[in-house]
N, C-alpha and C positions, 0 to 999 in steps of 0.2 A: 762567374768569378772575375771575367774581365775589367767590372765595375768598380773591383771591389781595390784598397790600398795594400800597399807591400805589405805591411805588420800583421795587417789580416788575414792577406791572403799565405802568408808565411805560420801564422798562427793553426789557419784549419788545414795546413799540408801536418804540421806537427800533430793537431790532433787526430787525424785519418791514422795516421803512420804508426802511431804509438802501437809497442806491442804488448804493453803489458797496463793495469788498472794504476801502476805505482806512478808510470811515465806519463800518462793519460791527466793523474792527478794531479802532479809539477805542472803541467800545462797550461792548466787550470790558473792558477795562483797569474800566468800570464794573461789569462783571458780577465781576469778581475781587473788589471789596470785598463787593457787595450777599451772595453765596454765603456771606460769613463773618456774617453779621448775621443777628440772632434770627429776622430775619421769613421768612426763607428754608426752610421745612419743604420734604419731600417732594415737595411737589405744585408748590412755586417752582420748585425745583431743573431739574423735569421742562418743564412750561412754558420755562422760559430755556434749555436744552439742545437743546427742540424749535427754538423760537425762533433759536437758534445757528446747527443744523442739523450734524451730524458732518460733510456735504461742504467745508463752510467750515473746520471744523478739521482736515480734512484735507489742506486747498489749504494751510492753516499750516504743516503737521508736514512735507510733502515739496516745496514749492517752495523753488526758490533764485533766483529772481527778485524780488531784495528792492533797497533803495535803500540807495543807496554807502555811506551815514552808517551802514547796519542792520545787524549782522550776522545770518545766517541763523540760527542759536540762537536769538536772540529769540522771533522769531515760537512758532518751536519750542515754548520755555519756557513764554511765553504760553499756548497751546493744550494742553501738558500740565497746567501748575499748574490749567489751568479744570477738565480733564477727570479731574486726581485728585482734586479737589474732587467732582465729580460722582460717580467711580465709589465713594466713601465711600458713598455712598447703593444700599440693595440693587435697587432696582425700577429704578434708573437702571444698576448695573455690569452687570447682564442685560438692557437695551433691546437689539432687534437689531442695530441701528444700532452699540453699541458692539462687539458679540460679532461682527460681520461685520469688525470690522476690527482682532481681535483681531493679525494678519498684522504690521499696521505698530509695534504694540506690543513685538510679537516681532523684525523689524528694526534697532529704535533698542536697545535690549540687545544685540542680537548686533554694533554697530557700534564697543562699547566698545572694542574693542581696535585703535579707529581712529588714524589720526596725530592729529588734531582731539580727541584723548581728554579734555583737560583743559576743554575748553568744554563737553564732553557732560555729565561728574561728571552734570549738576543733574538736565538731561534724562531718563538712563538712570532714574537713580533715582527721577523721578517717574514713568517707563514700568514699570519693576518697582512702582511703590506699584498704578497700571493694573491689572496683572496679578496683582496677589495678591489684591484687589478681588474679581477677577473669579470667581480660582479658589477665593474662598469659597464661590460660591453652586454648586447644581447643576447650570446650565444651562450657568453660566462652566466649568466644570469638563470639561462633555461638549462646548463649543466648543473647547477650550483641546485637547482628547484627537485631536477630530478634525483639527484642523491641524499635528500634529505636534510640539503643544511637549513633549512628554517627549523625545524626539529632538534637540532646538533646546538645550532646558536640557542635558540631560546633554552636546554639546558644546560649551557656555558655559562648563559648568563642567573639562572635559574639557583647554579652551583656558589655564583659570585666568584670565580676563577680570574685569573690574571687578564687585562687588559679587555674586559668583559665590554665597554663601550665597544669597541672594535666590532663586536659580536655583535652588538644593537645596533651597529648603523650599516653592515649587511644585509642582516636581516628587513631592518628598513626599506630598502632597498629592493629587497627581492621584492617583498609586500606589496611597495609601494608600485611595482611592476605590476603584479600577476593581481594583485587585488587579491576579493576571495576565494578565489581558485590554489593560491598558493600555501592555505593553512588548508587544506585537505579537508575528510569530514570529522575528524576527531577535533573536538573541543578542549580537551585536557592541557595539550603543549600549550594553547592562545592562554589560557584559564592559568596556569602555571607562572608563564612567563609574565604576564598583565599582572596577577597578584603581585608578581616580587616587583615590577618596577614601581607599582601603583602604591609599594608602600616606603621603596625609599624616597619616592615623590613627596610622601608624605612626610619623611623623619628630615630630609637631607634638608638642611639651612642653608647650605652655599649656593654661588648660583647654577650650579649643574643641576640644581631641582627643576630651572625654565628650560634649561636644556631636555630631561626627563619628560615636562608639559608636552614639548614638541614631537619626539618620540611616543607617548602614549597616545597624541591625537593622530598619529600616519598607523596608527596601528586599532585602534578604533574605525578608525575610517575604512582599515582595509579588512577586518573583520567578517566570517563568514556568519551572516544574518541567522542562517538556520539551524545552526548548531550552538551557535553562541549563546542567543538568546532565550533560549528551553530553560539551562540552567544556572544561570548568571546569579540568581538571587541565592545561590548557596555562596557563593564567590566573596571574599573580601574585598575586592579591587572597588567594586562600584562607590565603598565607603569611604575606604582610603581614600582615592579623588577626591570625593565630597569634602572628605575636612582640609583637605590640602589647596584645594579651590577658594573654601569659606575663608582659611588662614590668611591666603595670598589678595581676595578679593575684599577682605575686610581690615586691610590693613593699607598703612601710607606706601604706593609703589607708585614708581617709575613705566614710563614706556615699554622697556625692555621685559619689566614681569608683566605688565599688564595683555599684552600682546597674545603673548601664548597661552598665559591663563584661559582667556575669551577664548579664544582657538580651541581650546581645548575643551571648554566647559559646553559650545557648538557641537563638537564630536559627541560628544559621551550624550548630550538632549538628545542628537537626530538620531543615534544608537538606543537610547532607553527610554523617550519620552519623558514629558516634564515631571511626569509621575515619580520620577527618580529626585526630584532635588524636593521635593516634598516627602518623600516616604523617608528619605536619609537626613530630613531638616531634624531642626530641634522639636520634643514634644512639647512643649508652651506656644512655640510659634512657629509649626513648620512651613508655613511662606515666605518666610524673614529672609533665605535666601535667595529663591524665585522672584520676588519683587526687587529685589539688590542685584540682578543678575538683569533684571529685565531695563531696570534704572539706569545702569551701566551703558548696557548694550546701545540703549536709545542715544544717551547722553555722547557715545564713542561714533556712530552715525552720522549725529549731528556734526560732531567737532572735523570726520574726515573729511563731509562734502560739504559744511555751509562755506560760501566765500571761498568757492576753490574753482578753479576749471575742469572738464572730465577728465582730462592728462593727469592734472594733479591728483584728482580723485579715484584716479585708476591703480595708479603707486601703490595703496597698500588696498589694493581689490580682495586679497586674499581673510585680512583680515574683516572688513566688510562686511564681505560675503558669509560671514562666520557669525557676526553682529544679525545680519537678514534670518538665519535659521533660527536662533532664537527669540525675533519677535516673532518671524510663522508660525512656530511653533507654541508660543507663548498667545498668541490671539487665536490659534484654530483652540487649544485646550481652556482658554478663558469661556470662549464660544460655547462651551460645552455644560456650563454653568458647574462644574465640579468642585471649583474652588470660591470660600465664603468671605468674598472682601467686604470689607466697612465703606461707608460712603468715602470719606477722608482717601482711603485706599485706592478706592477704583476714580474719583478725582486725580488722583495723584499720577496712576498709570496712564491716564485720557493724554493727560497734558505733557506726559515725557512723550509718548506714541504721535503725537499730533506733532509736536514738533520733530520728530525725525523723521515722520512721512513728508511735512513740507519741505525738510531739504532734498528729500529722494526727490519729490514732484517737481522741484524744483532746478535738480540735475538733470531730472528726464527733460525737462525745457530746453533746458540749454542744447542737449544733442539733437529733441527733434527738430530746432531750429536750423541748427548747423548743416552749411549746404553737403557735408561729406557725412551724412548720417549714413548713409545709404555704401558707403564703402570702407565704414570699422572692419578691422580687422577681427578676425574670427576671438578674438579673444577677450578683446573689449567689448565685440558684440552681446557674447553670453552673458560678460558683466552689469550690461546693459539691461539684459534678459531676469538677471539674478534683482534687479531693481526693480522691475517689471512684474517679478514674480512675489513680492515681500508686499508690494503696494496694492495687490487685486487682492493680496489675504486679508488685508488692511479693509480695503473694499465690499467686501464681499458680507463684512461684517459692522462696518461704520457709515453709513447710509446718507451722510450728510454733507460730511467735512470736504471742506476745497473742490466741490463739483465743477466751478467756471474750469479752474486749471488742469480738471482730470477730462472734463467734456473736450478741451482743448490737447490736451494729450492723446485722446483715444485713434485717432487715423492712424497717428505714430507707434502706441502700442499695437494696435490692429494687424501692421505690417510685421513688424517683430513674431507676433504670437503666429503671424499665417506662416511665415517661413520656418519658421520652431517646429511648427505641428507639419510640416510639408518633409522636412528635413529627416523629423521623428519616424512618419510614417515611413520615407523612405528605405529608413534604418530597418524596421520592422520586418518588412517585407522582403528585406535582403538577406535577415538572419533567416527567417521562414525557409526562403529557397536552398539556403546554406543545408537547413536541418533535411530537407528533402535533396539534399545530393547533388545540386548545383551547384557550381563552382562561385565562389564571392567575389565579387569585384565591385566593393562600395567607396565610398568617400566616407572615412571616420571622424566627418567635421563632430568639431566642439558642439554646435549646433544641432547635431540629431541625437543627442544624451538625452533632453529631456523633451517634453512638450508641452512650450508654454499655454498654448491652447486649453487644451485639458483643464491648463489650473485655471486660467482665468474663468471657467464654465460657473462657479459658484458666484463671483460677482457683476459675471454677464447674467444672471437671472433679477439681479436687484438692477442695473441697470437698463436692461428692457422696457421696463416698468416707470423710467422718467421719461418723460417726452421731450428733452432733448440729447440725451443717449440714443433711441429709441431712433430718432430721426436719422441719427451719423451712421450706426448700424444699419439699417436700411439703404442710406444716401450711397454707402461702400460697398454693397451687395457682399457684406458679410456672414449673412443667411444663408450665400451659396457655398461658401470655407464652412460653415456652420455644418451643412449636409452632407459635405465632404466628411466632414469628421464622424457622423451619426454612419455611414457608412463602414468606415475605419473600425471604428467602436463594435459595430454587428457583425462584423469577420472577428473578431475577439470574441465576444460574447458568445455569438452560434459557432463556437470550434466546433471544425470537422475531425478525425482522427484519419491520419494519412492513409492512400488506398493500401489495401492488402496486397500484398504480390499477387501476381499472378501465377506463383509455382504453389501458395499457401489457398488459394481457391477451393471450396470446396471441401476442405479436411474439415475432420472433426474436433472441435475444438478441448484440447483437455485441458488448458493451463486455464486460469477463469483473467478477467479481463485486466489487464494494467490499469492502476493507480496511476491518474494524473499528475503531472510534473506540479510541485507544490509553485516553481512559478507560474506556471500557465492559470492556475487556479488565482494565484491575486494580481493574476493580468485580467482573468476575467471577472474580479469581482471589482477591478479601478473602472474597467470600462462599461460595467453596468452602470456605476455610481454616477459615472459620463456622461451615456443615454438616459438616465431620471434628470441631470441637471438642464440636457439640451431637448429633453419634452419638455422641461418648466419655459426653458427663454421661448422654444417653437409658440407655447400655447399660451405665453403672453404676448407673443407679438402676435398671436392670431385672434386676439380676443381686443388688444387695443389699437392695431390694425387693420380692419377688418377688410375697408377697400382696395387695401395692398395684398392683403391676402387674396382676398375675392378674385383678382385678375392674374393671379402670379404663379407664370410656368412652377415655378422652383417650388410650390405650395401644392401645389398639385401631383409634382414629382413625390414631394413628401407623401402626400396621402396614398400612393402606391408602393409607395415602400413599407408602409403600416400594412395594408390591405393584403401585402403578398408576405411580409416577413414574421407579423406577431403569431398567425397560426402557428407557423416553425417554433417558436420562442419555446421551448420545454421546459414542461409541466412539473418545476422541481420548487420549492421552499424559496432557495435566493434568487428565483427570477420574480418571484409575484409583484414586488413595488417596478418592477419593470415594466411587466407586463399591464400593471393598473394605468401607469404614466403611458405608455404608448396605446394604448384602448381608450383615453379618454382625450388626446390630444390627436386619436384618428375623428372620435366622433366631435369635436369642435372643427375639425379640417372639415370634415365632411357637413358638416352645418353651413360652412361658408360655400363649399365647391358643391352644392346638392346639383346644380344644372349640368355639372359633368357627370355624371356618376351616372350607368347604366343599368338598369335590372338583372340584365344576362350575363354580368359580370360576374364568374365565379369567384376571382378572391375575395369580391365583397364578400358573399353569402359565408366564406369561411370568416373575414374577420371579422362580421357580427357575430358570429357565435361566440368566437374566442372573447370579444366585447360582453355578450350576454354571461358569457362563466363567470368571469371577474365580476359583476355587479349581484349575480345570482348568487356565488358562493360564501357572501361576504356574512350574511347573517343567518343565524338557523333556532328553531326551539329548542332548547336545553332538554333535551329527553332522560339525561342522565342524570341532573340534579332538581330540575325543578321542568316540567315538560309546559308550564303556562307562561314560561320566561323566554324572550328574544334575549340572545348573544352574539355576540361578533362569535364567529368561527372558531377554533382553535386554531387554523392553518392560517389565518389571519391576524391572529391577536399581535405576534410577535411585531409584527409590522405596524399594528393600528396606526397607529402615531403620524407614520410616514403615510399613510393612504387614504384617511379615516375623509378629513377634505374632498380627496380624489374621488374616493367613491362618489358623498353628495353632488358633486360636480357632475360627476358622470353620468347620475339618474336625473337629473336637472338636463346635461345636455343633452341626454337621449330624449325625455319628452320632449325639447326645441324638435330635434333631428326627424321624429314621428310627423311634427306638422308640416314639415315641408317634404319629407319622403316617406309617403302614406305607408309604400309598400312593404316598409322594412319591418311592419309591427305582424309583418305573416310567420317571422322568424320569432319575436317574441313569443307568440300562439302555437306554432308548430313545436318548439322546443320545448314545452311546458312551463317556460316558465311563469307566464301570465295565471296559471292553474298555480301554482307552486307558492306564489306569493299570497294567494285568496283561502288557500290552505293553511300556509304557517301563521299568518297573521291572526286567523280565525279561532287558533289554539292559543293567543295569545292575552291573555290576562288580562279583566277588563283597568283601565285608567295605569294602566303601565309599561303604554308606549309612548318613548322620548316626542314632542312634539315634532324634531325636526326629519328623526323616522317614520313618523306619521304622513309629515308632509311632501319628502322624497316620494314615497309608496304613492300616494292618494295622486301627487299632481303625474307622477307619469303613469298609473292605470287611468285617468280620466284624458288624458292625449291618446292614450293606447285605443279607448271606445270612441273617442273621437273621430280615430284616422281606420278605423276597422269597428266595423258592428257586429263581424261575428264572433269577438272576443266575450261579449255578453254572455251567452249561457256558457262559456268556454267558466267564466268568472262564475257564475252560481253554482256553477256544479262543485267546486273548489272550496263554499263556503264562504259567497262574496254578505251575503245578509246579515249574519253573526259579524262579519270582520266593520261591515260598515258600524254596526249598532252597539258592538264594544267599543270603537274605535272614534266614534262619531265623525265619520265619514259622510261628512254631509252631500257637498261635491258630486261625490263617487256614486252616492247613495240615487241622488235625483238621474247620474247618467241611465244606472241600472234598473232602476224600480219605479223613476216616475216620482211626483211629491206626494 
């Protein structure tokens, strides 16, 4: 109190003292002046508020027990104009006292659309000034989440009630906090609220419609993926957008509409894929917009970074970065061949694409030159990343364009994408120990969100494969970050499920087993797709490498990570393209490293088997339709596409592997399947096996007799005579039988 001025401190003796609610209330009408005068800091504020007491301004706000002459708004008025004075102060809009009763706040807004509305006007809107107070600070924000006002607002707004923006940019707010944790698992309120504003987006002419644009993308964005998405295609919002997007982007505008348009048309792609602005186009020409969108985006790229410095080009990063999602997203679904362009067309989109990748290539120049590349700030770093990440999509899929100046960028992105994917892994690992009971103590840089590594894995497979890529890769010993990652990726992949307690030991289990966390499952199905990309770079750089491979710790390291981890791999449907890519990039390691490799090495002997199942179980006779017919598998077919290559590679490197490592064909012999191939072939129909089936089969059982002679009657007793003399296995025929 000693802190505090005479008026003040004169004021909270009157209020203490008061004996009745009448004297208390006169008081008051004193405290509305004293709150606007100089002397009133913080520490007034709070003293007069204690001094009040919130149960007193609460007996205000909800009694109707007033005198004849009064009307009940008063009181009302009173008790809010005190308390949006007070919640202006941050130590006071977080008191618990106020956040406990954030309820009655939420009340007098939802009343707006009472018969008594025109008395409310003042009320309402000093109970929304209340609440926006509140959901500045962090504490208002996680009060405001746990009672429900995301729910409250979006049917405020839902109803179209008085000063309903108010409601929208709370909500925003809370959203734009909690992400998708803060729409719960009910879809309904997102689905409700998105419809009404999605459609006055659509009707409303003035400019509160780019105001709207803004709003619908912080709410898209902060969407919960798994609930949203099931059933969105009952939903009118996705259409609404659509034409209010086409309206706005096929028409003469300004910066200001153009901005958030983009922004928005960004959210709603990386939320619905491109499949949406084509399912929702016109039926005469439903690309008409996806090309006008793509046209745009390239053209708005170019105009931000050409002839600009990274500062200048940093300024509107947000919008950019918005511009980057839809060409990703536009080149990985082009990629896909789904969409039927005309030549005129896909000219058309070459040369907008090409020139916004050289100004990105072109920005990336300028910072990896810059002696302070290496000390961006956490924010322009990402921005940098978000560059980095739009240009490898570009890569990964355009094989030719501007290589001097990407071979010249690559140490620079190399650096970026190690620290991204360092950063990332970090993260991971952190939340892991989180979920097992350890206490968190991370670093939440911008930097561990994504991992740029990961993505660039699609265009570091086409770049291995040039020889001066191929070189700088190497020259960086970025093969060892590469291993690093194949590691990362197989702690994903081979999830463990956390140990049992020790008090659960031993019971008998009645409940049947938990349903995998739906993320965990497309965590493990990104980091499968991973390990295929980083077999492909491993087993070209081992294949057009060979003397680096030959001599190289880190290649050897690999092939015992093959030898001990692919047995583990389980035996389920979406690990088989895994499983073919790491068995056939063991046996070309193993073709290079044969001098290291020992006989009495146990996890060889497991990973030629697990190598021998993937090559064995790939083809079989149709016994169900036609029993004289070879087929691919049925547990294979699904995949053909992705593995069909693989395989021949495989039986291709396995007969290499037989001639320099004799011993390994006792595994082929012992396991049957050297018997197994002399049988199905020999049921096989004459002059109706593919040649190049013919010649996988024939060249590795003639290495097989080669490197082992007692595979011979192993091979006749199987029906090697029939398969040669259908098959005209000439080769095969002289190993077994002589001319």
């Amino acid at each position: 109190m000693s802190d505090l001025s005479e008026p003040i401190k004169k004021c909270v003796l009157i209020l203490k003292s008061a004996k009745s609610d009448t004297e208390k209330f006169a008081a008051l009408f004193m405290v509305t002046k004293l709150v606007k005068s100089k002397d009133c800091n913080s520490q007034a504020k709070k003293a007069l508020f204690e001094a009040i007491g919130f149960n007193f301004l609460k007996k205000l706000l909800t009694s109707n027990n007033v005198q004849d002459d009064c009307p009940p708004s008063v009181y009302k008025s009173v008790a809010l104009s005190i308390l949006t004075t007070f919640c202006k102060d941050p130590e006071l809009s977080t008191h618990p006292e106020m956040l406990a009763n954030i309820p009655f706040f939420l009340d007098i807004v939802q009343t707006s659309d009472n018969d008594d509305y025109d008395d409310n006007l003042i009320i309402i809107s000093e109970a929304y000034t209340c609440l926006q107070c509140i959901a500045e600070q962090e504490s208002g924000q996680k009060a405001l989440i746990e009672v429900g006002a995301i729910t409250k607002m979006s049917e405020i707004y839902s109803h179209q009630s008085f000063q309903t923006d108010e409601a929208l940019n709370i909500l925003v707010k809370l959203v734009s906090r909690y992400g998708p944790a803060a729409w719960g698992n009910d879809p309904k309120p997102f689905h409700a609220l998105v419809n009404k504003i999605a459609l006055d987006f659509a009707t409303d002419q003035s400019d509160r419609k780019f105001e709207l644009a803004t709003i619908l993308s912080a709410l898209l964005y902060s969407c919960n993926k798994a609930t949203v998405l099931p059933g969105y295609a009952d939903e009118t919002w996705p259409m609404s957008i659509y034409k209010a997007l086409y309206d706005i982007l096929t028409s003469k505008i300004g910066k200001n509409q153009r901005d958030p348009a983009l922004k928005l048309a960004a959210n709603i792609l990386d939320l619905l894929g491109i499949e949406w602005c084509i399912e929702c186009g016109d039926e005469e020409n439903p690309k008409k917009f996806f090309l006008l969108l793509l046209q745009l985006c390239a053209i708005e790229v170019r105009m931000q970074l050409e002839d600009r410095s990274f500062k200048q080009a940093f300024a509107n990063a947000d919008l950019v970065t918005a511009c980057f999602i839809v060409l990703e997203l536009s080149i990985n679904y082009m990629a896909t061949d789904q969409l039927d362009l005309e030549q005129k067309e896909k000219q058309s989109v070459y040369t907008s694409l090409k020139g916004a990748f050289n100004a990105v290539v072109s920005t990336l120049t300028k910072v990896s030159n810059d002696k302070n590349r290496d000390k961006l700030p956490d924010a322009e770093k990402v921005y940098v990343c978000a560059m980095v990440r739009v240009l490898v999509a570009w890569i990964a899929q355009e094989t030719t364009a501007m290589r001097e100046q990407i071979y010249s960028l690559l140490p620079f992105i190399f650096t970026l994408a190690n620290d991204s994917f360092h950063a990332y892994r970090a993260r991971k690992l952190a939340e892991k120990n989180k979920s097992e009971g350890e206490s968190m103590d991370m670093d939440t840089s911008l930097m561990g969100q994504i991992d740029l590594l990961r993505l660039m894995l699609p265009a570091l497979c086409h770049l291995v494969v040039e020889d001066k890529a191929r070189d700088i890769v190497l020259n960086l010993k970025q093969e060892d970050i590469l291993y690093e990652a194949m590691n990362f990726h197989w702690s994903i992949v081979h999830y463990k499920k956390p140990p049992v307690p020790k008090s659960e030991r031993g019971k008998v289990k009645s409940k049947p087993e938990p349903e995998l966390d739906p993320k965990v499952l497309e965590d493990m199905k990104d980091s499968r797709a991973a390990m295929v990309s980083l077999c492909n770079i491993f087993m070209n750089l081992t294949v057009l490498a060979p003397k680096v491979v030959e001599n190289s710790m880190l290649f050897n390291t690999l092939l015992k990570f093959i030898f001990n981890n692919l047995p583990e791999l389980k035996d389920i449907p979406d690990n088989l393209v895994l499983h073919g890519h790491m068995a056939v990039l063991g046996l070309l390691l193993l073709k290079q490293q044969a001098t290291k490799v020992k006989k009495n090495d146990f996890s060889i002997c497991r990973y030629i088997q697990s190598t021998i199942r993937f090559l064995w179980d790939a083809y079989i006779v149709d016994e169900s339709n036609d029993p004289t017919a070879l087929v691919v598998s049925m547990s294979y077919k699904e995949h053909w596409n992705e593995i069909a290559d693989l395989w021949f590679l495989g039986m291709q490197t396995m007969s290499g592997v037989l001639t320099i490592v004799p011993w390994i064909s006792e595994f082929a012999i012992e396991s049957g399947w050297a018997e197994g191939i002399s049988e199905m072939l020999a049921k096989v129909k004459v002059g109706t096996l593919p040649p190049n089936i013919k010649s996988a089969f024939e060249d590795f059982l003639c290495r097989l007799v080669d490197s082992n002679e007692s595979v011979i009657p192993v091979l006749k007793k199987g029906g090697a005579l029939k398969m040669c003399r259908s098959h005209r296995m000439m080769d095969l025929g002289k190993k077994l039988f002589g001319d």
